[in-house]
C-alpha positions in Angstrom: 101.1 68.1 62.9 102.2 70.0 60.1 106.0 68.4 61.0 104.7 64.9 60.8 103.3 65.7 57.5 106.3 66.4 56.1 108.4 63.6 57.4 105.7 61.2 56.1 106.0 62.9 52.8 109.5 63.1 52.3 109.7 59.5 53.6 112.4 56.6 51.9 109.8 55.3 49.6 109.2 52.5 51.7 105.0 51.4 50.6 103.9 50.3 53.8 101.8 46.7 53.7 98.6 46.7 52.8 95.7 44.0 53.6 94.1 42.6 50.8 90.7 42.6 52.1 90.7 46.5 53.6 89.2 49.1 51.3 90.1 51.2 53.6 93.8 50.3 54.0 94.1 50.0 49.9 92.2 54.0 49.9 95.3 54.8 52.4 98.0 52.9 50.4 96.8 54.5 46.8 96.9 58.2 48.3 100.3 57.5 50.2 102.0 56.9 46.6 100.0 59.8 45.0 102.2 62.4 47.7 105.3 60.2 47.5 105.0 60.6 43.7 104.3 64.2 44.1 107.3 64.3 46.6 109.8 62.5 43.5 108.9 65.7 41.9 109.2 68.0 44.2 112.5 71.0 43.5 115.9 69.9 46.0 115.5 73.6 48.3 112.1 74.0 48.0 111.2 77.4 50.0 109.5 74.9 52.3 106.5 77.8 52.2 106.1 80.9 53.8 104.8 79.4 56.7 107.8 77.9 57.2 108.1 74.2 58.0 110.9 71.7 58.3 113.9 73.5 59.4 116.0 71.5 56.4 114.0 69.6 53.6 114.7 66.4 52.8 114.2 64.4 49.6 113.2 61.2 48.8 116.2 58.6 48.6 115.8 55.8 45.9 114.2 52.6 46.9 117.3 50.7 46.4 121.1 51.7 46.9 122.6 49.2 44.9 125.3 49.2 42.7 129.6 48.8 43.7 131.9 51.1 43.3 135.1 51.1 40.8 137.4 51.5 43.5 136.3 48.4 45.6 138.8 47.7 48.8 140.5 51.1 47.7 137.7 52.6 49.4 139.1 52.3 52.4 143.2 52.7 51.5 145.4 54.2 48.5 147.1 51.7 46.4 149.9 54.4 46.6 149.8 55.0 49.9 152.6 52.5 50.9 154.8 54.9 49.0 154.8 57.8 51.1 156.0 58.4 54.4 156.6 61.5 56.9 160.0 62.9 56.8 160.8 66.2 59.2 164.5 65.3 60.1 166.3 68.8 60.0 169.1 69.1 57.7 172.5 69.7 58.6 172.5 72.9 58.0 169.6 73.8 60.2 171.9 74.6 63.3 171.3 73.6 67.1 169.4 75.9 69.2 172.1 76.2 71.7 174.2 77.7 69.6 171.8 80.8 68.1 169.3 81.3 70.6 170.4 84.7 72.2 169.7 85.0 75.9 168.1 88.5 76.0 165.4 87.9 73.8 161.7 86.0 75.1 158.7 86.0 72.7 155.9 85.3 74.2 152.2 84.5 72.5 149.1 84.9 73.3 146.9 82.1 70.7 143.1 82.8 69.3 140.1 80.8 68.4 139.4 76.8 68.7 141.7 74.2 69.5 142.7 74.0 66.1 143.2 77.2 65.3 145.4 78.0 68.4 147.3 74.7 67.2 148.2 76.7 64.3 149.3 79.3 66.6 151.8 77.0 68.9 153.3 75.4 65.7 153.8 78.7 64.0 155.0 80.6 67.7 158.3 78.0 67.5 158.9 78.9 64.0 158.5 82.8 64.9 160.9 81.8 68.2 163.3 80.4 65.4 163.1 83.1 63.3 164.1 85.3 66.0 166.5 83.6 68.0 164.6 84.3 70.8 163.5 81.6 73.7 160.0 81.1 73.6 157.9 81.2 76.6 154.8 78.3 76.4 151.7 79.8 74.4 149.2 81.1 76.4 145.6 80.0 75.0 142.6 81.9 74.5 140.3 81.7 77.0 138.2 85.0 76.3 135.7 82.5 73.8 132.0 82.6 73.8 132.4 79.2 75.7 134.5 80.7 78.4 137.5 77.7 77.9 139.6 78.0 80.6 142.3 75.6 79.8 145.4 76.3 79.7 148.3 75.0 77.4 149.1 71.9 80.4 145.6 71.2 80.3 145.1 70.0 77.0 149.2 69.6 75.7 152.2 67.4 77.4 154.2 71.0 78.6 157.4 68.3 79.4 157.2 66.5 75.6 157.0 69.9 74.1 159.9 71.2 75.7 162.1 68.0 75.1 160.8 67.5 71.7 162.1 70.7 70.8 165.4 71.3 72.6 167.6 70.7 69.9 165.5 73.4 68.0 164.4 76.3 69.7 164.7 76.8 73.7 161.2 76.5 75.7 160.5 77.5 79.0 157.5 77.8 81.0 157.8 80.9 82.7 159.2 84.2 82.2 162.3 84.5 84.5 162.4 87.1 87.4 164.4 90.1 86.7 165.7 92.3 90.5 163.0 89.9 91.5 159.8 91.3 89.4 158.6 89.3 86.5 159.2 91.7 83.5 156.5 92.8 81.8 156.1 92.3 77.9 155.7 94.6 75.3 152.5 93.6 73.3 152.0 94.2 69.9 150.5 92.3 66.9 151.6 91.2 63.4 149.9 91.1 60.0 149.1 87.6 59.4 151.4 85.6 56.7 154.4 87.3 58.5 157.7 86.4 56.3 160.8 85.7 57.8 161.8 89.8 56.8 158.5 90.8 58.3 159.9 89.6 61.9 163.4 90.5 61.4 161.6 94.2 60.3 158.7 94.4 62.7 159.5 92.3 66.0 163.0 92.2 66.0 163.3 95.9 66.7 161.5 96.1 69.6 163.0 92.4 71.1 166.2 94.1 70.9 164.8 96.9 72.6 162.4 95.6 74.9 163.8 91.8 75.5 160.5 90.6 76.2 157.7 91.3 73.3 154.3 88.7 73.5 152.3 88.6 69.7 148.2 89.1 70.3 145.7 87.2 68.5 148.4 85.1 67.1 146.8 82.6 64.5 148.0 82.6 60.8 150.8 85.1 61.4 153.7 83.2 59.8 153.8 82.7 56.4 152.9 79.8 54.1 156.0 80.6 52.2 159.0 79.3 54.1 162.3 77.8 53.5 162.5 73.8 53.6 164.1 74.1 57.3 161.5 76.0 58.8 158.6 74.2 57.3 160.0 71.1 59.1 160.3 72.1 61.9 156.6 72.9 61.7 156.1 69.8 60.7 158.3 68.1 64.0 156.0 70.6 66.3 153.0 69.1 64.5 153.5 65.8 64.4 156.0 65.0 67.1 156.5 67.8 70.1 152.5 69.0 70.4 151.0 65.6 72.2 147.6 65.6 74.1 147.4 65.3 77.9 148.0 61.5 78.8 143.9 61.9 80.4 142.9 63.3 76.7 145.0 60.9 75.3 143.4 57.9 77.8 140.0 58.7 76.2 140.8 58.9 72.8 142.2 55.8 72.7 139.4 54.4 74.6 136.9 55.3 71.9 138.9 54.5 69.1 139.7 50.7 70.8 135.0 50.8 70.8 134.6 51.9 67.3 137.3 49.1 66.2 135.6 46.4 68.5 132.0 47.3 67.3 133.7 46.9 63.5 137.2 46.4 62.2 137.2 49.3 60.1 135.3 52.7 60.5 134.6 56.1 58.8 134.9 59.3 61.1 132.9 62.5 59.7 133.8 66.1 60.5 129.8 67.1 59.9 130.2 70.8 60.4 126.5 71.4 60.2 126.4 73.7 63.2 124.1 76.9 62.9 126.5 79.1 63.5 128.4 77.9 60.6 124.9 78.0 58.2 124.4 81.3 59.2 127.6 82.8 58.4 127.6 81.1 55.3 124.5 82.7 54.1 123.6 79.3 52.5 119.9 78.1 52.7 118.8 74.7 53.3 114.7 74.3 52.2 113.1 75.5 55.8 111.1 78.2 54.7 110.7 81.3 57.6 111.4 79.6 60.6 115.0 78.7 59.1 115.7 82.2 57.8 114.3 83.5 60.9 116.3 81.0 63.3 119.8 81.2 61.1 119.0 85.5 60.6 119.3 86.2 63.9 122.9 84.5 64.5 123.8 86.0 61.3 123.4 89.4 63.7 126.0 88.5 64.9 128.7 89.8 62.2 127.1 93.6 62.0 128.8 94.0 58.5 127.9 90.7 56.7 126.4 92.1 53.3 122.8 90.4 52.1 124.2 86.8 51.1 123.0 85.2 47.8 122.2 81.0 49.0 122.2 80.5 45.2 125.3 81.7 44.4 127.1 80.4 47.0 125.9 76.7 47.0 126.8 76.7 42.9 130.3 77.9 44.1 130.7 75.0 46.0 130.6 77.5 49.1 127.9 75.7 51.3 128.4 72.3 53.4 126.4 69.3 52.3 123.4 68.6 54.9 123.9 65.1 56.6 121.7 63.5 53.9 124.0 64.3 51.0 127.1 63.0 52.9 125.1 60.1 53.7 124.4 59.4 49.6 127.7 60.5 48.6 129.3 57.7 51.1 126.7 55.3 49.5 127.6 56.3 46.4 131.2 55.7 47.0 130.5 52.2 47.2 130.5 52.4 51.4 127.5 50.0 52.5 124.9 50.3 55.0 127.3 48.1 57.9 129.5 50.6 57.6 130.4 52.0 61.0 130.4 55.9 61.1 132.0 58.0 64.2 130.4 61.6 63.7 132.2 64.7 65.3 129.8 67.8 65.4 128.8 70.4 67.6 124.7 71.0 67.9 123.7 69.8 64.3 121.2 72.6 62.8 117.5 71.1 63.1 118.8 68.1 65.8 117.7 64.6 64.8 115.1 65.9 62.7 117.9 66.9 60.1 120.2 63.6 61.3 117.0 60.6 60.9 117.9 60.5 57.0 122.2 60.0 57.6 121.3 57.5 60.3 118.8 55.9 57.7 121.6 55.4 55.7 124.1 54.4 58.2 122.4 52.9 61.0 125.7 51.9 62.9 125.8 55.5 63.8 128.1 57.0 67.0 129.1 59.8 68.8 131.9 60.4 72.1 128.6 60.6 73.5 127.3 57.5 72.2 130.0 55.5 73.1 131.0 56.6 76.3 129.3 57.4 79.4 128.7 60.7 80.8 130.6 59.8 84.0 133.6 58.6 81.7 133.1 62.4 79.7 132.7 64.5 82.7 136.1 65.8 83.1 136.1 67.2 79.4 132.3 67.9 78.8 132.9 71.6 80.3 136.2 72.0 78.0 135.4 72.8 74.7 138.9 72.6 73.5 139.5 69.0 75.5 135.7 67.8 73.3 136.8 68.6 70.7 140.4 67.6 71.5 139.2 63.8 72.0 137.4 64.0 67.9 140.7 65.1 66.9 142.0 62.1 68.1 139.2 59.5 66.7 139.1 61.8 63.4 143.1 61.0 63.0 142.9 57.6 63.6 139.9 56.2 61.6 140.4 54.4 58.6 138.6 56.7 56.5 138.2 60.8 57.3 135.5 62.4 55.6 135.0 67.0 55.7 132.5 68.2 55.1 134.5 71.4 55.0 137.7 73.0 54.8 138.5 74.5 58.1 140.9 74.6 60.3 140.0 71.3 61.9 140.2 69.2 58.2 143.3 70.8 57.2 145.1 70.1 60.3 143.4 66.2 60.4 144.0 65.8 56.7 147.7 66.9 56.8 148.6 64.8 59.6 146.7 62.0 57.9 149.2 62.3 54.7 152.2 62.6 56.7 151.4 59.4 58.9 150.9 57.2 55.6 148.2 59.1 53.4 145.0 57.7 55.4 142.4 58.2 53.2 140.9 61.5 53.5 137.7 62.2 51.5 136.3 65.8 50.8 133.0 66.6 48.9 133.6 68.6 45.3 130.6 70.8 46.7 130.7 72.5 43.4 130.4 69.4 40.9 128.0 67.8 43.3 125.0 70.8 43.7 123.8 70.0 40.4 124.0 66.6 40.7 122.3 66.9 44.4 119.9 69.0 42.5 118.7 66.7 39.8 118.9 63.3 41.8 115.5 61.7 41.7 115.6 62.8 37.7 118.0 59.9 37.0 118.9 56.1 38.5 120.8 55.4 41.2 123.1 53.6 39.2 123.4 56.5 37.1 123.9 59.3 40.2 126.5 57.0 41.7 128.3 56.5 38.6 128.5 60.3 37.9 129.3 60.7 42.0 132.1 58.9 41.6 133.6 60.4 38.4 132.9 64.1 40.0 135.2 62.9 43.4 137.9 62.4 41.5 141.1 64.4 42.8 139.1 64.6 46.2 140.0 61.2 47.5 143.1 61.9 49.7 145.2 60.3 47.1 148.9 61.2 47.5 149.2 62.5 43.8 145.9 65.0 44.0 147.8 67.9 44.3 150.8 68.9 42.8 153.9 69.5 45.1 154.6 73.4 46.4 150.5 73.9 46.3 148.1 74.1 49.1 147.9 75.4 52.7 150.8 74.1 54.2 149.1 72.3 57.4 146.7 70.5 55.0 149.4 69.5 52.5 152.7 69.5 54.4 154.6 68.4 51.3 158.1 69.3 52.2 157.3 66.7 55.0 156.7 64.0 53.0 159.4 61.6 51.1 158.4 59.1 48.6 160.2 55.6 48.6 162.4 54.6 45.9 163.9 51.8 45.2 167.9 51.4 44.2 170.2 49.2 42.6 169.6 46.7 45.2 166.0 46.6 45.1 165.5 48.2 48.8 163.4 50.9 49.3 165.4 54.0 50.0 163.5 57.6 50.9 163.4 60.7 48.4 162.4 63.6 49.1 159.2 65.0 46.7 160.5 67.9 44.7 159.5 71.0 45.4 157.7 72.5 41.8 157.6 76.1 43.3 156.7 78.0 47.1 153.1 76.6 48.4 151.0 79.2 47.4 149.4 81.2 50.2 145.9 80.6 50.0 145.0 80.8 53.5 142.1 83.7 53.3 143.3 85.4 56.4 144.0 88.2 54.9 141.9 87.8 51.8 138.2 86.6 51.1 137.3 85.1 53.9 133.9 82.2 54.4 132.3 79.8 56.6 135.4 77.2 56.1 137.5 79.3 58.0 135.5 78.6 61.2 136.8 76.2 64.0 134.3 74.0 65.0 133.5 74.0 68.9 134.6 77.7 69.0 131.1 80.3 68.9 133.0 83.5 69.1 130.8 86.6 68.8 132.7 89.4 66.7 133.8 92.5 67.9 136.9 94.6 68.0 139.8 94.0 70.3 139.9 96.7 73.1 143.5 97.1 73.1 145.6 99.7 71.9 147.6 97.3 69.8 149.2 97.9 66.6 148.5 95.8 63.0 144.9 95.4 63.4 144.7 94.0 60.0 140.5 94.1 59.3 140.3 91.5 56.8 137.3 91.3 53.8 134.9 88.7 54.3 131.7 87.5 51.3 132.4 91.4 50.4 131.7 92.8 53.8 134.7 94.0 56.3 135.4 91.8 59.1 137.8 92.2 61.8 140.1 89.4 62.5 139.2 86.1 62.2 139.9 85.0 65.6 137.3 86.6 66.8 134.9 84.4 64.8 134.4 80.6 66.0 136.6 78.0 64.4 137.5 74.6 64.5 
């Protein structure tokens, strides 16, 4: 009872009809508006009492979501897209693999975390191979997650594309090769993360030229953002080119993105990221009283040496993700209307449908893998977590419009290939600009709220120009992959290649302060310390507590 209370109180305010000739029914009405007046006034995070409640309040939207937006059909596309295209052509002097690839020397690599942080992993293991000279042997991918993944690399990546893609730049086999007839065995060691070139030549050469067979552990983030124009391409042709999906992954993802298109020509995808796990590392709180800080405490167990978080403090840093209903109101805001056609990929959203009814108020033409296709048509990926979340990727990349509601590994990867294949727009929340304005909504019109929405999203659009060049994680802004046309004497277009203002800056926390955003989604890792005698078991510093190693948190 006491949860139908509150979803009646924080309704739409939507006055129900009333008969005329019903005292009764007029009693009802007038006492309806009294609570929906007193819910207008009610604080954004309310404690939602001790005796808890709701797991995530909700307030009142305004009667009427009126009002365009001052970018109009830009909504959907950049004016300055056209201008841009991918460009990860090696340069001449980036030499053939045949001729420095020595034949004593196989790295192996062992990958941690979701599918999108092991992607990082396989991208960055062929620029470690490169680095090295070495051949590489295909990644081996973690299967040790909460989820118990047991894919392997052929079961979610084209092994014979990624080989052939990548001939001309570093040699890749699939197999170790026997040696007297045994199959060596490697050496294993690990790597700080944001490994320079020097760092291999220092740390892993040796014991290649030793050893002729070394494999990396835990290998995500271990090459650095810093890298010379060459190698950062060839990043950028593993990416984009060489790492392709399974033709059966590929099969469905194409399959939903051909539904979404023929339910509407045009669609928004939304990276939600509203799992609990991710609430609870982030220490942020959402309105629901005891049973939420109960329900989101216990996971929070989970990281031993998490210090007491401050939900305050971290949603004014622009730390916390928006719950469904702000997205929702920030889309409207935009200018994007209730037809509007919105693919959501998410895990288990905190507080189910209770804490989705207010999105899907918003956008009714609301959809899911599940939604659209049938559970016989999912079965052969529903036990995959990788391959799930492998077919959102795929959506994700190819909707008209991508919107985060984060920044991990999963939106850097989407919105980096989304700049490199013609600067799709890519929206992001300014978390920070908006918690005051989330805060103070039902103070002001809605005029006024989307008007001041639209100023604060500003330089969080996807727009090519939002950040300047030599900035950024490199997998979300992959600019030395990215030429801008211009034209010459004759008028046609020719490519030039965006000047570099400076190295990107290495702003990847893996080593540094870490938070929620580095999370894969679909990966529910529990913590705990590597039983291996490895070396470089870099414990890293997380919201001010000691955490070791990020791949053994969930990601994507």
């Amino acid at each position: 009872m006491g949860s139908r209370r509150r979803r009646h109180h924080h309704g739409r305010w939507v006055v129900p009809a009333v008969a005329p000739a019903a005292a009764a029914f007029a009693a009802a009405g007038l006492l309806f508006v009294v609570v929906a007046f007193h819910c207008f006034l009610s604080p954004p995070l309310g404690d939602g009492g001790k005796g808890g409640g709701a797991r995530v309040v909700r307030r009142p939207n305004p009667p009427f979501l009126s009002g365009g937006s001052r970018l109009g059909e830009e909504l959907w596309e950049s004016k300055a897209a056209g201008n841009f295209f991918g460009c990860s052509n090696a340069t001449k002097q980036f030499a053939d693999a045949e001729g420095v690839t020595k034949s004593d020397r196989y790295l192996m690599i062992a990958t941690s975390g979701g599918l999108n942080q092991q992607r990082t992993g396989i991208i960055d293991a062929v620029v470690a191979a490169r680095i090295l000279n070495a051949t590489l042997v295909i990644p081996k991918l973690d299967e040790e997650s909460f989820w118990k993944d047991a894919s392997d690399f052929a079961d979610i990546f084209d092994v014979d594309s990624f080989i052939s893609s990548l001939s001309n730049d570093v040699k890749v086999i699939q197999q170790l090769p026997d040696r007297n007839g045994k199959t060596p065995s490697p050496y294993k060691m690990r790597i700080p993360r944001k490994c320079t070139p020097k760092c291999y030549e220092n740390r892993v050469l040796p014991a290649l030229l030793k050893k002729h067979v070394v494999q990396l552990t835990k290998f995500d983030y271990r090459v650095s953002n810093r890298l010379e124009t060459d190698l950062q391409k060839l990043r950028c042709r593993v990416n984009y080119h060489a790492l392709q999906f399974t033709d059966p992954i590929l099969r469905m993802g194409e399959l939903l993105v051909q539904r979404m298109r023929a339910k509407s020509g045009r669609f928004i995808a939304l990276h939600l990221r509203f799992e609990p796990d991710m609430l609870s590392f982030s220490g942020c709180y959402y309105g629901g009283g005891d049973i939420e800080r109960r329900e989101l405490g216990e996971i929070r167990k989970r990281w031993k040496t998490l210090h007491a978080s401050n939900p305050d403090r971290e949603r004014r840093r622009g730390k916390c993700p928006l719950t469904p209903e702000e997205v929702g109101l920030m889309l409207r805001a935009l200018g994007f209307g209730k037809d509007v056609h919105l693919y959501v990929a998410s895990g288990d959203v905190y507080g189910g449908e209770e804490t989705l009814a207010p999105l899907k108020a918003l956008f009714p033409n609301f959809h899911s893998k599940e939604t659209l296709a049938s559970k016989e048509e999912l079965a052969p990926f529903l036990q995959y977590s990788s391959r799930m979340a492998a077919l959102d990727f795929i959506v994700c990349a190819r909707s008209n419009v991508f919107v985060t509601n984060n920044n991990g590994n999963m939106a850097r990867m989407l919105a980096g290939r989304r700049r490199y294949f013609g600067h799709r727009r890519t929206i992001r929340p300014n978390a920070k600009k908006l918690y005051s304005l989330f805060l103070n909504r039902t103070s002001m019109s809605w005029d006024t709220f989307a008007s001041k929405l639209q100023t604060f999203q500003k330089g969080f659009m996807g727009e090519p120009n939002e950040i300047k060049p030599g900035r950024g994680e490199f997998h979300e802004y992959p600019m030395d992959c990215i030429c801008a046309k211009s034209k010459g004497k004759t008028g046609q277009s020719r490519p030039r290649q965006i000047k570099r203002a400076g190295e990107a800056v290495e702003n990847h926390s893996g080593d540094g302060d870490l938070d929620w955003r580095d999370l894969d989604y679909g990966e529910h890792t529990p913590l705990g310390r590597d039983s291996s005698n490895e070396s470089e078991s870099d414990d890293i510093r997380v919201g001010g507590s000691d955490i070791p190693e990020l791949e053994d948190m969930m990601s994507d």
